[in-house]
C-alpha positions as CSV (number, residue, x, y, z in Angstrom):
1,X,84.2,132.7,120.2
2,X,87.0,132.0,123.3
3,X,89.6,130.1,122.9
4,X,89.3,126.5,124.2
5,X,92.1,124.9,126.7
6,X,91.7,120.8,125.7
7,X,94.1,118.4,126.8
8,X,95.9,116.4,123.9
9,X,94.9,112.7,123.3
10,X,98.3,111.7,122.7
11,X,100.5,113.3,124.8
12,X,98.1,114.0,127.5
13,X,99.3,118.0,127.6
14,X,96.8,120.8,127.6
15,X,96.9,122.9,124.0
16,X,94.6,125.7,123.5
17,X,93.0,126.2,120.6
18,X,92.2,129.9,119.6
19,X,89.0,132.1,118.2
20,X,90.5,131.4,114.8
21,X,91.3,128.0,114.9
22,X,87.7,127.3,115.7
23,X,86.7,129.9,112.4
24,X,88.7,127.5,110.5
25,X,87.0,124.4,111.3
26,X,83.8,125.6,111.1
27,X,84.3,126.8,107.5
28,X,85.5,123.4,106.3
29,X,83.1,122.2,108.6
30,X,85.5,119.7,110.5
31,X,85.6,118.9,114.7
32,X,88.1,120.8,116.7
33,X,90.9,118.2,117.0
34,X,92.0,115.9,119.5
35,X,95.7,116.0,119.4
36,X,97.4,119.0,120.1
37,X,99.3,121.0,117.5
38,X,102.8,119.0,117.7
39,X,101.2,115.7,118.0
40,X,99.4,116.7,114.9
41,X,103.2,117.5,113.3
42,X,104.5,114.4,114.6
43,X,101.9,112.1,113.4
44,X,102.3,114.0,109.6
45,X,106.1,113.7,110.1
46,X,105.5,110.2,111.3
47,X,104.4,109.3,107.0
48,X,107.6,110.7,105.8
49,X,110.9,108.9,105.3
50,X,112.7,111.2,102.9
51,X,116.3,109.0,102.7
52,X,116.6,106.1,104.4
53,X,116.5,103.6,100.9
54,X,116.2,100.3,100.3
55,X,117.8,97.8,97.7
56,X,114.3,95.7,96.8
57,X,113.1,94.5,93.6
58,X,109.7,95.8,92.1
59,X,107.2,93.6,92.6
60,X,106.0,94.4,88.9
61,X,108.9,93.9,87.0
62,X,111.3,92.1,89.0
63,X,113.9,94.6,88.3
64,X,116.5,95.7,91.3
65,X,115.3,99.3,92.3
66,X,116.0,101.5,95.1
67,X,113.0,102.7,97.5
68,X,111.6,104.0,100.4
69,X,110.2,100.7,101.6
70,X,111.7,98.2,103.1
71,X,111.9,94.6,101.3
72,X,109.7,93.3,103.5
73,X,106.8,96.2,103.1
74,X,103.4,94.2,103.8
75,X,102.5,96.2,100.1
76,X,103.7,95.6,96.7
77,X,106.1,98.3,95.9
78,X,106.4,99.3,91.8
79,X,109.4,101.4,90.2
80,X,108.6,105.0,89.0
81,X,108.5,104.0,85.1
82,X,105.8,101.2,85.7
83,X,103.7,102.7,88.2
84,X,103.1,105.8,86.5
85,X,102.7,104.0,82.9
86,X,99.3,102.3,81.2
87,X,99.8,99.4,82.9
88,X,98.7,100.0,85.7
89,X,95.4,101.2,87.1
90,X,94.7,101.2,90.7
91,X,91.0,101.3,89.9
92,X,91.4,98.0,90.1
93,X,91.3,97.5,93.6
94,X,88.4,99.3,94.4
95,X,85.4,98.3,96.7
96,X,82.3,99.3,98.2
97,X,82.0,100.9,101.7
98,X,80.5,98.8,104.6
99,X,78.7,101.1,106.7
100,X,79.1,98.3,109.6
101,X,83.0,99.3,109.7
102,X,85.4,102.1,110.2
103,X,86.4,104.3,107.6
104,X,90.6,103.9,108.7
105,X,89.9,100.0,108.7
106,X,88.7,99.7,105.2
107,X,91.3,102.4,103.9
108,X,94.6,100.5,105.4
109,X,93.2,97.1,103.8
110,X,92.8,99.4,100.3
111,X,96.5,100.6,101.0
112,X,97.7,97.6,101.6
113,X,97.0,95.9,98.3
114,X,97.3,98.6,96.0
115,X,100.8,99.1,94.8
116,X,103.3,101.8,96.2
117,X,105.3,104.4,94.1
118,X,109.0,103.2,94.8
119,X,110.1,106.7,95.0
120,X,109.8,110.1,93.3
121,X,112.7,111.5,91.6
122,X,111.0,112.3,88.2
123,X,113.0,114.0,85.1
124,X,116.3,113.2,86.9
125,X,119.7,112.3,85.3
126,X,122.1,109.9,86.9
127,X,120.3,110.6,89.9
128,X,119.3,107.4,90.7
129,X,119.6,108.0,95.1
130,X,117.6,110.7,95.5
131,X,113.7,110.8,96.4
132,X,111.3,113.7,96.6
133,X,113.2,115.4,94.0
134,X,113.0,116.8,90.2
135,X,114.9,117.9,87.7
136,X,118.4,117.0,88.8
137,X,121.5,116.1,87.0
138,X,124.4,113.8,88.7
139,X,123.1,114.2,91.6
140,X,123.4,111.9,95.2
141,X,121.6,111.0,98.4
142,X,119.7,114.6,97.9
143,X,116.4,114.8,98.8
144,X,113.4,117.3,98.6
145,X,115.4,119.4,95.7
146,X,115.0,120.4,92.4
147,X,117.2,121.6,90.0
148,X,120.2,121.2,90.4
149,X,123.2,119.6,89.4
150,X,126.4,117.6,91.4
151,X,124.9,118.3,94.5
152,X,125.1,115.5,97.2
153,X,123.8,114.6,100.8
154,X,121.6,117.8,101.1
155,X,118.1,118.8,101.6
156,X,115.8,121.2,100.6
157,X,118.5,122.3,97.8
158,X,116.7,124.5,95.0
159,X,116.6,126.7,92.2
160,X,120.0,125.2,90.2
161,X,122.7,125.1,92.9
162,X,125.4,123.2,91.9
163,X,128.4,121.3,93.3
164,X,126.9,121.5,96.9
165,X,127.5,119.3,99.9
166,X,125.6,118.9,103.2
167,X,123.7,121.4,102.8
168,X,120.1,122.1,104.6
169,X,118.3,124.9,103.0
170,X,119.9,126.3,99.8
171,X,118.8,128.7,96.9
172,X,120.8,129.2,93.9
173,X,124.4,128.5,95.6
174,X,127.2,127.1,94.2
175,X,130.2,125.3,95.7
176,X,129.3,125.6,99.1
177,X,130.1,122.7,101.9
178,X,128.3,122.3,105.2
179,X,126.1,125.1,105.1
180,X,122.6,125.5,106.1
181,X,119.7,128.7,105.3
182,X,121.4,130.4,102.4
183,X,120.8,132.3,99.3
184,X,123.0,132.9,96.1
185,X,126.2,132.5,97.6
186,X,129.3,130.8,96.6
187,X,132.4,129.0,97.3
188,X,131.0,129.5,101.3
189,X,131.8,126.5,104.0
190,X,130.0,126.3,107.5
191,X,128.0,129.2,106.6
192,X,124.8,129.6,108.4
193,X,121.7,132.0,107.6
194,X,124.3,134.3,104.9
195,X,122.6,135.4,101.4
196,X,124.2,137.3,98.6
197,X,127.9,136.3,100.0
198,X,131.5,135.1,98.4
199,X,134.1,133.4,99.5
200,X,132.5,132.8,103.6
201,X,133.6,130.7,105.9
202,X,132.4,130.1,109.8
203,X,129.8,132.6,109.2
204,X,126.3,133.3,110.2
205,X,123.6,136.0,109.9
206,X,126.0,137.8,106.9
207,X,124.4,139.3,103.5
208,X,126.3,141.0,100.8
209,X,129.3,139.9,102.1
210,X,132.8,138.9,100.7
211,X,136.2,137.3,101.9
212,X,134.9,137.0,105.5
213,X,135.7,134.4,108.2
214,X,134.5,133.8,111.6
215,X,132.2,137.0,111.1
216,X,128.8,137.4,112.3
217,X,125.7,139.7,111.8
218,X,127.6,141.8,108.7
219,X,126.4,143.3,105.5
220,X,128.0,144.4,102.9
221,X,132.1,143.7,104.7
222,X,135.4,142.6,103.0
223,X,138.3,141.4,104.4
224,X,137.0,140.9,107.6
225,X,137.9,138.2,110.2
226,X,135.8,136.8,113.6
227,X,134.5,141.0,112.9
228,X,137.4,142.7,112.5
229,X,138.4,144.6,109.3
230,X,141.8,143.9,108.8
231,X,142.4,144.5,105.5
232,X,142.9,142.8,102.0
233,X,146.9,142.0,102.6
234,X,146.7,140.6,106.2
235,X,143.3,138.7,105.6
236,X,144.7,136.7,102.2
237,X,148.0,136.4,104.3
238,X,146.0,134.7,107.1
239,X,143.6,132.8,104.9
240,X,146.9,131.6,103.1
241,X,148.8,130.2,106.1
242,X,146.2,128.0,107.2
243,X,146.4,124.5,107.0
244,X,142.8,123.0,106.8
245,X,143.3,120.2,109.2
246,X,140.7,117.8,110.7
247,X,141.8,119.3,114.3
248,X,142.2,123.2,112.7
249,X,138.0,122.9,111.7
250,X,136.8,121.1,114.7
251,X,138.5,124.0,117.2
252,X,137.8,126.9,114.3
253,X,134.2,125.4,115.0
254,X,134.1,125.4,118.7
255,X,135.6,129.2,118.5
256,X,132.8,130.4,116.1
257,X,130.0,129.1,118.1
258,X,131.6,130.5,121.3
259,X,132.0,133.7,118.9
260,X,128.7,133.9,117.8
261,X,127.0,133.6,121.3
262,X,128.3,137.0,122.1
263,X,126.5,138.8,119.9
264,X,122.4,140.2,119.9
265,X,120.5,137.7,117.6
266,X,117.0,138.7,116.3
267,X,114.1,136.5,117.9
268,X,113.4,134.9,114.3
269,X,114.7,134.2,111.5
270,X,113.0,135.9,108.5
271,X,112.1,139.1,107.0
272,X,109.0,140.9,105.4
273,X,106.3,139.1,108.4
274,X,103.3,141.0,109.7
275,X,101.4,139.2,112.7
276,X,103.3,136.3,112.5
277,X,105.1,133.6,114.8
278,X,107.9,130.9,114.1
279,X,110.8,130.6,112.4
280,X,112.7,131.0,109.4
281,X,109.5,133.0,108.1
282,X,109.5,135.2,105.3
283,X,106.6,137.3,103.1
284,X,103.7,136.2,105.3
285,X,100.6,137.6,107.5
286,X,98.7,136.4,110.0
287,X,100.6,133.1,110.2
288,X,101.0,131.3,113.4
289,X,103.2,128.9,114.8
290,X,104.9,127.6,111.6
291,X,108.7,126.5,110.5
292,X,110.3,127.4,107.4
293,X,107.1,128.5,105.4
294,X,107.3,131.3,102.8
295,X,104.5,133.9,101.2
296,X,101.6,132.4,103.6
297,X,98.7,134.4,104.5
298,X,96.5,133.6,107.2
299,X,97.6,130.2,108.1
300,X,98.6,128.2,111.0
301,X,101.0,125.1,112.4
302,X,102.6,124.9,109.3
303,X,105.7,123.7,107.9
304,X,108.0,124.0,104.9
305,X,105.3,125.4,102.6
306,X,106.5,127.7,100.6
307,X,104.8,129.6,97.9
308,X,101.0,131.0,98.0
309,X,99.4,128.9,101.2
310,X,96.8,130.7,101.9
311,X,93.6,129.8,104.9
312,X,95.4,126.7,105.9
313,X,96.4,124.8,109.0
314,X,98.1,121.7,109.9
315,X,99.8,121.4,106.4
316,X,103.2,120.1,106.2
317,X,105.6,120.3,102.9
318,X,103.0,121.6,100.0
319,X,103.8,124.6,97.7
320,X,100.3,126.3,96.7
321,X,97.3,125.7,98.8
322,X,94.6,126.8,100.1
323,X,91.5,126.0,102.3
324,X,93.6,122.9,103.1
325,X,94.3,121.1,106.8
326,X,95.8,117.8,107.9
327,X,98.1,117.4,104.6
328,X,101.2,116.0,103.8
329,X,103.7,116.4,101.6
330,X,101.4,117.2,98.2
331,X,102.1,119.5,95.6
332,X,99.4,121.7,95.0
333,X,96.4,121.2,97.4
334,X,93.5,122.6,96.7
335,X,90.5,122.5,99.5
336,X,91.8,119.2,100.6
337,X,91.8,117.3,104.1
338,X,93.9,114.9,105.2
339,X,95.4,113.8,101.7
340,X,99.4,113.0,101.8
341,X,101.8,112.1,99.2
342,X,100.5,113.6,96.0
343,X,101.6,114.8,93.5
344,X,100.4,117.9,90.7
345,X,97.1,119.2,91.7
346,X,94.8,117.6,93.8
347,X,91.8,119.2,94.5
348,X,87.9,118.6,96.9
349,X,89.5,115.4,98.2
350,X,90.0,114.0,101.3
351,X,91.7,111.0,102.8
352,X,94.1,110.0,99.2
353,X,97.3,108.9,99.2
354,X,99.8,108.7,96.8
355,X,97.3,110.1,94.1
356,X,98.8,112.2,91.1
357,X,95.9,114.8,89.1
358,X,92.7,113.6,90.9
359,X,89.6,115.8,91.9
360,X,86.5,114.9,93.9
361,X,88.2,111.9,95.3
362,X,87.7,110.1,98.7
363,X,89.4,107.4,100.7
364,X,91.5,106.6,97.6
365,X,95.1,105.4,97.0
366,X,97.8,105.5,93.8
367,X,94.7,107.0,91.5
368,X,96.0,109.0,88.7
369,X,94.0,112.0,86.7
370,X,90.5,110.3,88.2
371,X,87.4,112.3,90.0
372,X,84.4,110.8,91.6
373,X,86.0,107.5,92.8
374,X,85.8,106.4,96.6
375,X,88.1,103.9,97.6
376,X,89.3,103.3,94.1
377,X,86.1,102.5,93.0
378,X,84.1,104.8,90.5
379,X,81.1,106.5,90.6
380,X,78.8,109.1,88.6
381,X,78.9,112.3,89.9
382,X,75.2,112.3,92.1
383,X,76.5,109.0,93.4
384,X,79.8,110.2,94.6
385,X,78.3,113.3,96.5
386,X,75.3,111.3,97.7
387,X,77.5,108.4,99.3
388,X,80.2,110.9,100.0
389,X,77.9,112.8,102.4
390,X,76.6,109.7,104.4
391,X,80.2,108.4,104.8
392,X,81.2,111.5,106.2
393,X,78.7,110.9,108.9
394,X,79.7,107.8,109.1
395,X,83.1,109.0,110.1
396,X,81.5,111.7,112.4
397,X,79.9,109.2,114.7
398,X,83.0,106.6,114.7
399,X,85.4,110.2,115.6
400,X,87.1,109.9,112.5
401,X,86.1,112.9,110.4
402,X,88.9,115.5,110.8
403,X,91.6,113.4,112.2
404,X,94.7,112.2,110.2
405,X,95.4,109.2,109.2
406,X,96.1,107.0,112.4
407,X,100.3,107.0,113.5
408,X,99.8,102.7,113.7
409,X,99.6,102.7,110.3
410,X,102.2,104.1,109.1
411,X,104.5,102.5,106.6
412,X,107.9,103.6,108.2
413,X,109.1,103.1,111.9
414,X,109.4,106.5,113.9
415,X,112.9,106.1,113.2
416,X,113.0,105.7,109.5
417,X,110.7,108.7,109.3
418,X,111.3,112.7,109.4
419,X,109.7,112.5,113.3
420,X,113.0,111.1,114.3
421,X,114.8,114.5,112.7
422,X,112.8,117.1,114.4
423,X,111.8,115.1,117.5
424,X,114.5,112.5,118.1
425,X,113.9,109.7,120.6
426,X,115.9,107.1,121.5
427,X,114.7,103.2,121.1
428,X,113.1,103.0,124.0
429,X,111.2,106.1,124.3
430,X,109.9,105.9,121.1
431,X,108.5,102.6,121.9
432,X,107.0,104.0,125.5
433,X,105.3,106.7,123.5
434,X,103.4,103.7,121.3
435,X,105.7,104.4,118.1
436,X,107.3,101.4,116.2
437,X,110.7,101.1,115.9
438,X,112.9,99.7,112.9
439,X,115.5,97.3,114.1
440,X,118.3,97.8,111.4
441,X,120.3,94.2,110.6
442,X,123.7,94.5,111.9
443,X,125.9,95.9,109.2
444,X,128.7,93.5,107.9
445,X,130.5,96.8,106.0
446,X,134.2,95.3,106.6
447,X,135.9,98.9,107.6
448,X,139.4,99.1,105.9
449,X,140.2,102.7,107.4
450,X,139.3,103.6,110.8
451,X,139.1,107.2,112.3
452,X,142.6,106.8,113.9
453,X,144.1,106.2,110.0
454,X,141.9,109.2,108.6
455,X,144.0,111.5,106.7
456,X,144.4,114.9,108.4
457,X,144.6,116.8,105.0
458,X,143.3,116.9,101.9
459,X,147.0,116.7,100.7
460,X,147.1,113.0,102.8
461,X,144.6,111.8,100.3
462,X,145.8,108.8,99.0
463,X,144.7,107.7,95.3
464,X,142.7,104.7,96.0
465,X,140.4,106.8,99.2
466,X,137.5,105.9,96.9
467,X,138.1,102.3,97.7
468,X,138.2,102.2,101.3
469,X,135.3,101.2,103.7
470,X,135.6,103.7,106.4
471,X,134.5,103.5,109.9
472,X,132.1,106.6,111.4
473,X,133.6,107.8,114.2
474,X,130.4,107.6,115.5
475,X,131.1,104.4,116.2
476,X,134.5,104.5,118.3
477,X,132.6,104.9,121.4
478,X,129.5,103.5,123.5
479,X,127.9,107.0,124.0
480,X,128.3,108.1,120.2
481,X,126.7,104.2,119.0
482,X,123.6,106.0,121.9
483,X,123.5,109.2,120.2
484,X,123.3,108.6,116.6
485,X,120.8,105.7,116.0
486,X,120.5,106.2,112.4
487,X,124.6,105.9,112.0
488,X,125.6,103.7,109.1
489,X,128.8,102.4,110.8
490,X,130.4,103.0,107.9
491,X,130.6,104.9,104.2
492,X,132.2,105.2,101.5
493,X,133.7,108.9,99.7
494,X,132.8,109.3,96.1
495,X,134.3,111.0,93.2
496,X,132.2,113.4,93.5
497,X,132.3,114.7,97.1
498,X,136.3,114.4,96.5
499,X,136.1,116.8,93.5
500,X,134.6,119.3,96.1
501,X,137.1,118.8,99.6
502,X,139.3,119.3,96.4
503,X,138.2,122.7,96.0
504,X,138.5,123.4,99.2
505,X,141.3,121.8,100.3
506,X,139.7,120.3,103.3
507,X,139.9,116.8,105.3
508,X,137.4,113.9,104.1
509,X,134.8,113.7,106.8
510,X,135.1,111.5,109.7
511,X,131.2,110.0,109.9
512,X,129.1,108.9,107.7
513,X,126.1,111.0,106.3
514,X,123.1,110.2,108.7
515,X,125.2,111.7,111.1
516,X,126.5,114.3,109.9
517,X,122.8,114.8,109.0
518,X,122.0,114.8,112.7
519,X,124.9,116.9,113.8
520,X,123.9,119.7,111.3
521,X,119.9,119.5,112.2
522,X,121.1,119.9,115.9
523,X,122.2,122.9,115.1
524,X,119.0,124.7,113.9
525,X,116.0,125.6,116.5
526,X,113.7,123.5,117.8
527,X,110.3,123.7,115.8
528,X,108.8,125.1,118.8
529,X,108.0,128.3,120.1
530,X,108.8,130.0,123.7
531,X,107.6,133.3,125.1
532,X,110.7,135.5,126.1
533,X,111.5,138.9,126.6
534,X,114.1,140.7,124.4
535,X,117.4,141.8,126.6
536,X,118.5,144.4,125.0
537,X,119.4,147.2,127.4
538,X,121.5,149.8,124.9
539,X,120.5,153.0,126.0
540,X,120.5,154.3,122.6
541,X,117.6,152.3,121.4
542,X,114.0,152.9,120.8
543,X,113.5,152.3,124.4
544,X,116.0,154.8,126.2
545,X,117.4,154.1,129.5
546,X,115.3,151.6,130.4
547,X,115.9,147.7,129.5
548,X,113.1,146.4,126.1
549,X,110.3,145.1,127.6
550,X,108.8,144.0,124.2
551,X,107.4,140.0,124.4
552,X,107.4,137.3,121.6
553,X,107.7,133.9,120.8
554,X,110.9,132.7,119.6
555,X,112.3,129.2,118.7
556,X,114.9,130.0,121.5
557,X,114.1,128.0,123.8
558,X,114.4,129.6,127.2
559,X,117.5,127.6,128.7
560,X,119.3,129.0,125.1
561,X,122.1,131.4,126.1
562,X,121.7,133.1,122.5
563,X,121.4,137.3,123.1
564,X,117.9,137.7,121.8
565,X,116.6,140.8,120.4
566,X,113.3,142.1,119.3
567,X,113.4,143.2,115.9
568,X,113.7,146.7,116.6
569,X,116.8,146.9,118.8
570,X,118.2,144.1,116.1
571,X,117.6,146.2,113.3
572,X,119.2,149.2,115.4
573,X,122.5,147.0,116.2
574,X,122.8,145.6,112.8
575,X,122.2,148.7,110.7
């Protein structure tokens, strides 16, 4: 078969889909779709609000609980406790399918009775604001973690890191500040894509490194500073006689990143791929076009899925799947289409939500350990197949079979979801582009600091900082209120966070988490995927005097002024 060039119901772009996209659907026997592939991302994305919470009370108990949804939710919202106890049963809401109606019309009025889970932080201690998380201990405004302990304002923080802050991306770390992609490393701040390394700071692209600062692309170094080895007296003297000022990190920063553009980068970021494409890849074949995704085999447009995905597509945020497409942040999918926020196994279902153990399920919501139900509603097992089938005709004649579930109904605005992250818009273009848009109350925080009062130093400090309502910087000008939409106006430093600039002897922060959120996601690669050419033109290189002409697709995008090598010549100038 050829590939197909369609042009994408949403955005109105052509997208192509390939020989083995068209295998794929055949074998779960779905249409080709109609959206291209990051329409398809956006409208997953467009389900997930990870930590934007809400003060609301449960609409079961009456108890004050923190959520996802907004007081106002058009759905009963229960806490965690109640929703997953014996009291209640969303069986109860079930009802028979009219054949004279759509399938996505009869599913949102099925959502919007049943009641919502508030949250999901399960087995946590004194981690009360975090959400998509396990297994943490005194932890804060973390989400998509597990296990760990005193980490705070992170994401995607796992395997027992502890005392960590702003951090994107983080395996078995410990005090580490402002970091983002790194692996068992310690006491490391503004350290970017580093494993195995001590004592880092402004760093990127380093493994097996120690005492280091301002270094790039180094393994194994000691003592070295912006790539130089100067040795253990002069690098201690130097690390010694700075003063970590507000104005010494913010020009330390601007140096690094001017540093860092200097030198050959490889076209990916990742190791152990074989016929592959995207970024921040590792242990996979045959995947295409997918974003932070680990040991995947034969997959495509997927994101953060991380451990044994294999003959998937269009599968965002799951850990073990396989013959899955169109899903959403479930743990372990198992033949699945179009399912999204599950939890344990779910397996031969389609079109659930917010289901925890359920097999053989269809068109069902908040269901927990049930098979053979169709929206909510129980069945034998020759009625479920038999009414199964005919509804999935149904769905083929009304165009719905295959598609995900429809971007209007979804319970977050664009900008209270993870779209806004990876695809920011402003107000108004999200609204031209048919998205709704969540417009915040005005915030009445009272600021009793303001970014002209900041202390410089961490030796500034004052006792009471805890107490003071501080205004983001953010704020301080018309073009920065422009830029970061989600900006609180103002926060608040805890005890914990204080414990940590303590360590490190650095300034509190000058703007509030949501944008320091934003600054830090700015600085990763777009989830997207240009064709360049690598420039490397060393003559002593695999390809002699003549400049690499080897082609790929790299999350560069092309206007990036980054050095981009293939892997070869990378490998050749690293090692």
């Amino acid at each position: 078969m050829n590939s197909e060039i369609k042009t994408c119901q949403n955005c109105k772009k052509d997208f192509t889909i390939e020989p083995d996209d068209f295998s794929f659907y055949e074998k779960i026997k779905v249409p080709p779709p109609t959206f291209c592939p990051e329409c398809r991302y956006i409208r997953r994305l467009l389900d997930r609000n990870e930590y934007n919470l809400y003060k609301r009370k449960c609409d079961a108990t009456g108890k004050s609980i923190i959520s996802i949804y907004r007081p106002e939710a058009l759905f009963p919202v229960y806490e965690q406790e109640y929703w997953k106890s014996d009291e209640f049963d969303a069986l109860q809401y079930g009802r028979d399918f009219d054949f004279s109606r759509s399938f996505f019309e009869q599913y949102e009025e099925l959502r919007r009775v049943t009641p919502h889970l508030a949250m999901v932080n399960s087995n946590s201690v004194n981690s009360e604001y975090t959400n998509q998380s396990q297994n943490n201990k005194d932890c804060y405004m973390l989400v998509t973690s597990g296990s760990n302990e005193k980490c705070m304002y992170g994401s995607w923080c796992q395997r027992n890191c502890y005392m960590l802050s702003d951090c994107y991306l983080a395996n078995k770390c410990e005090f580490c500040y402002e970091c983002m992609n790194i692996t068992k490393c310690s006491r490391c701040a503004w350290v970017y894509d580093c494993s195995d390394c001590v004592n880092l700071f402004f760093s990127k692209d380093c493994k097996g490194c120690t005492d280091c600062f301002g270094c790039v692309g180094l393994r194994s170094k000691q003592y070295y500073y912006f790539n130089e080895n100067i040795g253990k007296e002069e690098y201690e003297r130097r690390v010694k006689n700075i003063i970590w000022s507000r104005d010494f990190i913010k020009e330390t920063l601007e140096k690094f990143e001017k540093f860092y553009t200097r030198l050959p980068v490889k076209f990916y970021h990742g190791f152990q791929v074989k016929d592959s494409t995207g970024d921040y890849i590792e242990n996979s074949e045959n995947m295409r076009y997918s974003f932070n995704c680990r040991n995947n085999k034969d997959t495509a447009y997927i994101q953060d899925a991380w451990e044994q995905i294999v003959d998937c597509m269009d599968c965002t945020e799951i850990i073990i799947s396989e013959l899955s497409y169109e899903v959403q942040g479930v743990e372990i999918p198992h033949r699945c289409i179009a399912v999204r926020s599950c939890f344990n196994t779910i397996t031969d279902s389609c079109y659930c939500d917010m289901c925890f153990g359920v097999r053989e399920c269809f068109g069902c919501f908040g269901l927990k350990h049930n098979e053979f139900c169709i929206l909510n509603k129980q069945y034998s097992k020759e009625e479920y197949f038999k009414l199964k089938e005919k509804i999935i005709e149904h769905m083929r004649e009304t165009k719905e079979w295959g598609e995900y579930f429809p971007s209007e109904v979804s319970p977050f605005a664009y900008n209270e979801s993870m779209a806004q992250d990876y695809f920011p818009l402003s107000r108004e273009e999200a609204l031209k582009k048919g998205y709704k848009w969540y417009d915040r109350p005005q915030r009445e925080y009272g600021a009793t600091m303001f970014t002209k009062d900041l202390p410089e130093t961490f030796s500034d400090i004052k006792e009471n900082i805890g107490d003071e309502v501080i205004q983001c910087s953010s704020q301080n000008s018309p073009e920065g209120k422009k830029k970061y939409v989600l900006c609180a106006t103002a926060f608040k430093i805890t005890p914990l966070e204080l414990t940590l600039y303590k360590i490190f002897n650095i300034p509190i922060p000058d703007k509030c988490f949501p944008c320091r959120r934003q600054d830090r996601f700015a600085k990763r690669n777009q989830r997207k995927l240009w064709r360049r050419t690598c420039v490397c033109d060393k003559k002593n290189h695999f390809h002699g005097v003549n400049k690499c002409e080897v082609k790929f697709e790299t999350a560069y995008a092309t206007e990036n002024p980054a050095i981009i090598y293939c892997e070869k010549c990378y490998q050749q100038e690293i090692y």
